[in-house]
C-alpha positions as CSV (number, residue, x, y, z in Angstrom):
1,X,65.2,41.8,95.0
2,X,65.9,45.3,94.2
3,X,68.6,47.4,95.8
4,X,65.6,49.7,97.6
5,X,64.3,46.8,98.8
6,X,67.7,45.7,100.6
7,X,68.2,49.2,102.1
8,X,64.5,49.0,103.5
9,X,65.0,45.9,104.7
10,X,68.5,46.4,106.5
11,X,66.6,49.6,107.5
12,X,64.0,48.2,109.5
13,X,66.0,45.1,111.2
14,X,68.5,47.9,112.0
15,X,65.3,49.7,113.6
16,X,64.7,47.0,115.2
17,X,67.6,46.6,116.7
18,X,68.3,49.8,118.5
19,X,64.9,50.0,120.3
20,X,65.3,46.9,122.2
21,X,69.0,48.0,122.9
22,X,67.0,51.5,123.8
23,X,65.0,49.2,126.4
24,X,67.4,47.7,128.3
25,X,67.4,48.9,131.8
26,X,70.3,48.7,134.6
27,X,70.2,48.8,138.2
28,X,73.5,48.0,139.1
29,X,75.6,50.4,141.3
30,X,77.7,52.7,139.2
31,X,81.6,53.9,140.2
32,X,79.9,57.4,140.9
33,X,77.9,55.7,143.5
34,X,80.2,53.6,144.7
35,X,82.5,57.1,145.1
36,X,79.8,58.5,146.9
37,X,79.5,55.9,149.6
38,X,82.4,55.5,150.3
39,X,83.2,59.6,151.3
40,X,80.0,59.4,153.0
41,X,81.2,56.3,154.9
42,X,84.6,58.6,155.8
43,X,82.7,61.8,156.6
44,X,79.9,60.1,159.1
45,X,82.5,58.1,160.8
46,X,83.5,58.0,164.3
47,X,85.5,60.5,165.7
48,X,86.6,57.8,168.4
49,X,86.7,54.7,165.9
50,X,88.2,56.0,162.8
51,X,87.9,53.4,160.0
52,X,91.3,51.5,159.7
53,X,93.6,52.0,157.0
54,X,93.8,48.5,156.1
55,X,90.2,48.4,155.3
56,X,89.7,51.6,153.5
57,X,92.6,50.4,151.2
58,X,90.9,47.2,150.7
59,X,88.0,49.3,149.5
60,X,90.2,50.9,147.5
61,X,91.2,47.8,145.3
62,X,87.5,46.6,145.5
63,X,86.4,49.7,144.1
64,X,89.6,49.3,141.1
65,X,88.2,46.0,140.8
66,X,85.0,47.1,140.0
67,X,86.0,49.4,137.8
68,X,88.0,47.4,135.6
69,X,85.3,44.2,135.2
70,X,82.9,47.3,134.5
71,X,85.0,48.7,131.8
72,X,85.5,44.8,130.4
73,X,81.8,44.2,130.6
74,X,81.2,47.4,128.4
75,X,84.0,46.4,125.8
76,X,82.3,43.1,125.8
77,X,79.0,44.4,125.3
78,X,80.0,46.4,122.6
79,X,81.5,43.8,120.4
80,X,78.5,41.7,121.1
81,X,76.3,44.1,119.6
82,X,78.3,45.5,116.6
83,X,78.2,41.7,115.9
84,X,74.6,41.5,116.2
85,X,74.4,44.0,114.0
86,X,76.6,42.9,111.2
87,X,74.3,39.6,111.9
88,X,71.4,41.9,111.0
89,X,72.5,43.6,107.7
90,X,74.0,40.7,106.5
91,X,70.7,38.5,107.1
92,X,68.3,41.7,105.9
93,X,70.2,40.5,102.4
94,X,68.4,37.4,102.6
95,X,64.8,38.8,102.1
96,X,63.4,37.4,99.0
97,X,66.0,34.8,98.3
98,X,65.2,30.8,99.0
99,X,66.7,29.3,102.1
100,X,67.2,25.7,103.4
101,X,65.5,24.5,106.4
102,X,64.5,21.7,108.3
103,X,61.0,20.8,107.1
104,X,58.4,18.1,106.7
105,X,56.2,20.4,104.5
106,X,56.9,21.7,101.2
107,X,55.2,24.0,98.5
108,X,54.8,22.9,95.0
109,X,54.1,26.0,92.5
110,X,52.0,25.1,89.5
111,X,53.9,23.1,87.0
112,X,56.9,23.3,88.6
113,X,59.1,20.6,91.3
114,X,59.6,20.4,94.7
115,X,62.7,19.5,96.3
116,X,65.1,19.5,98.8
117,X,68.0,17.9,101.5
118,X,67.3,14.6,103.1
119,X,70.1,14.4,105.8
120,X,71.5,10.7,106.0
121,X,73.4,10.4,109.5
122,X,74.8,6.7,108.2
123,X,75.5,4.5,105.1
124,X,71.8,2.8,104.2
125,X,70.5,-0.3,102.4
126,X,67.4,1.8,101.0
127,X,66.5,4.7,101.4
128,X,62.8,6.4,100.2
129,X,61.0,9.7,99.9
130,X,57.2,9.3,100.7
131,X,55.1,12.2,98.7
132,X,51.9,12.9,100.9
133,X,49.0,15.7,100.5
134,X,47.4,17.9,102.7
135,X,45.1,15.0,103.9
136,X,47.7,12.9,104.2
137,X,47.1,10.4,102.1
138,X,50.3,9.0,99.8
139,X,50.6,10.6,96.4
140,X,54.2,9.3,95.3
141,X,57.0,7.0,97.0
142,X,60.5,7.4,95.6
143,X,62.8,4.8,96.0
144,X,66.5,5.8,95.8
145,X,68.4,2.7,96.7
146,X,71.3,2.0,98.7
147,X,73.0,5.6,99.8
148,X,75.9,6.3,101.9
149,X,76.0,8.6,104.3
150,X,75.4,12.8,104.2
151,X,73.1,15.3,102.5
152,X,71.2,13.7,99.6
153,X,69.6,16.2,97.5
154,X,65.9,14.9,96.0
155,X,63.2,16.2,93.8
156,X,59.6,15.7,93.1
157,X,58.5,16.4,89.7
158,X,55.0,16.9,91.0
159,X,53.6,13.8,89.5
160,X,51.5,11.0,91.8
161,X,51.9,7.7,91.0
162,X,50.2,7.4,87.4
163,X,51.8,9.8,86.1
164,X,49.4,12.5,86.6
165,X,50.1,16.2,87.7
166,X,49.2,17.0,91.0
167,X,48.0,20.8,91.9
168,X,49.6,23.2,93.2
169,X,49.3,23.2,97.4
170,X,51.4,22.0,100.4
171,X,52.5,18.5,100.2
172,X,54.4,16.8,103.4
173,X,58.2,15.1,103.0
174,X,58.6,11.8,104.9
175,X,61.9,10.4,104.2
176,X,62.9,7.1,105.7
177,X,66.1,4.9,106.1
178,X,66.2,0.5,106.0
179,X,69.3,-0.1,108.8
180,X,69.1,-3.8,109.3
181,X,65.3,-5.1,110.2
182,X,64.6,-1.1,111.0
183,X,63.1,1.6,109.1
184,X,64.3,5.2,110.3
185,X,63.2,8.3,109.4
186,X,65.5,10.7,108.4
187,X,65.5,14.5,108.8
188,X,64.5,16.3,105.9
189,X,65.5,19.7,104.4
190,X,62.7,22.0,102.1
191,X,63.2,25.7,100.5
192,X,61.3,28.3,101.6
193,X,61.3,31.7,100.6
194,X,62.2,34.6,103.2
195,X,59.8,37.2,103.3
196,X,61.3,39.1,106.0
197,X,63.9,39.8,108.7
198,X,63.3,40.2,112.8
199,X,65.2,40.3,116.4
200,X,63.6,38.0,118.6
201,X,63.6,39.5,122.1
202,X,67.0,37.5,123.1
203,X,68.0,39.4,120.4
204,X,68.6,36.5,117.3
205,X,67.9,36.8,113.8
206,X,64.9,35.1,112.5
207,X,63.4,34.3,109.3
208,X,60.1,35.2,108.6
209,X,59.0,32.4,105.8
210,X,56.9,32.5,103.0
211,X,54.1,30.1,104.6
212,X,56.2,28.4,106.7
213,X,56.3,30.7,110.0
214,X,59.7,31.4,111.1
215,X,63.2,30.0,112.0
216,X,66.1,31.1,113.4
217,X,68.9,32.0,111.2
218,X,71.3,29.5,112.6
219,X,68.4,27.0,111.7
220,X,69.6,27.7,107.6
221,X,71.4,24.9,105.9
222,X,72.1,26.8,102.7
223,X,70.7,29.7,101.1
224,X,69.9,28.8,97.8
């Protein structure tokens, strides 16, 4: 990925960013309101009934109150959203770069392999891989034994059972765990390239994969 590319990319997430901070709309009483009321309340009241001092200095404090959780709530709201966009650049880095994520479905590139994480919550007598194609139908099993517990990387050299070379295409991951008289399958873990960098409308990053839709960026295991 070229440097240009980078910049664009931080460019538009960045774009991104600032119009849906643009849209966001508040109809909550200000302190200039609040002021407002509050002279109107003393200037229409009765002559006769004047509004006791106790009360008017308890409006006082409320208003002080107010002011203060207002001024929090900005502070708040700004960190949140420098955050958000450090979270931006840093993830408008990732464009063109291989992330993991968790997958059943992989792409195999002509003549090359296809791997990735098989996630193993516990120590297991046997553990396979199951290679199938885009009809489903089994073109490899891997057996890798007795494994103990945490991320087992895997690979497929892109061969079905005889030996043969299969062709390039979307082939679906199926690991599975023996624990006692159980089989259990196992979450699974597959590259995929990011093509590109959004803000959902709750305003988190997501991926756009190469084939593979999106994901959120807290959904990455690794970048590769």
């Amino acid at each position: 990925m070229t440097d240009a590319t980078s910049v664009n990319a931080a460019s538009d997430v960045l774009s991104q960013y600032a119009l849906k901070t643009e849209s966001k709309k508040s109809n909550e009483l200000g302190q200039n309101q609040f002021m407002e009321l509050m002279i109107a309340q003393l200037n229409n009241q009765s002559p006769l009934e004047p509004q006791d001092n106790s009360e008017f200095v308890a409006q006082l404090a409320q208003f002080s109150s107010v002011e203060g959780i207002d001024k929090l709530n900005q502070s708040v709201e700004s960190m949140a959203s420098q955050f958000r966009s450090n979270q931006a650049l840093q993830a408008s880095a990732m464009v063109g770069r291989n992330v993991l994520v968790q997958s059943s479905v992989g792409q195999l590139e002509a003549g090359g392999t296809l791997g990735g994480v098989i996630e193993v919550p516990s120590s297991t007598s046997a553990l396979s891989v199951s290679i199938l194609n885009s009809n489903g139908e089994l073109v490899r099993r891997i057996d890798l034994g007795q494994q103990a517990a945490g991320d087992l990387r895997f690979e497929w050299d892109g061969t079905n059972s005889k030996g043969e070379t299969m062709p390039a295409g979307t082939y679906s991951i199926r690991a599975e765990a023996r624990y006692g008289a159980e089989s259990q399958q196992l979450n699974a873990y597959m590259a995929a390239n990011v093509d590109s960098v959004s803000i959902s409308n709750t305003g988190g990053i997501v991926l756009n994969l190469a084939g593979r839709g999106s994901a959120l960026l807290s959904d990455v295991k690794e970048i590769l």
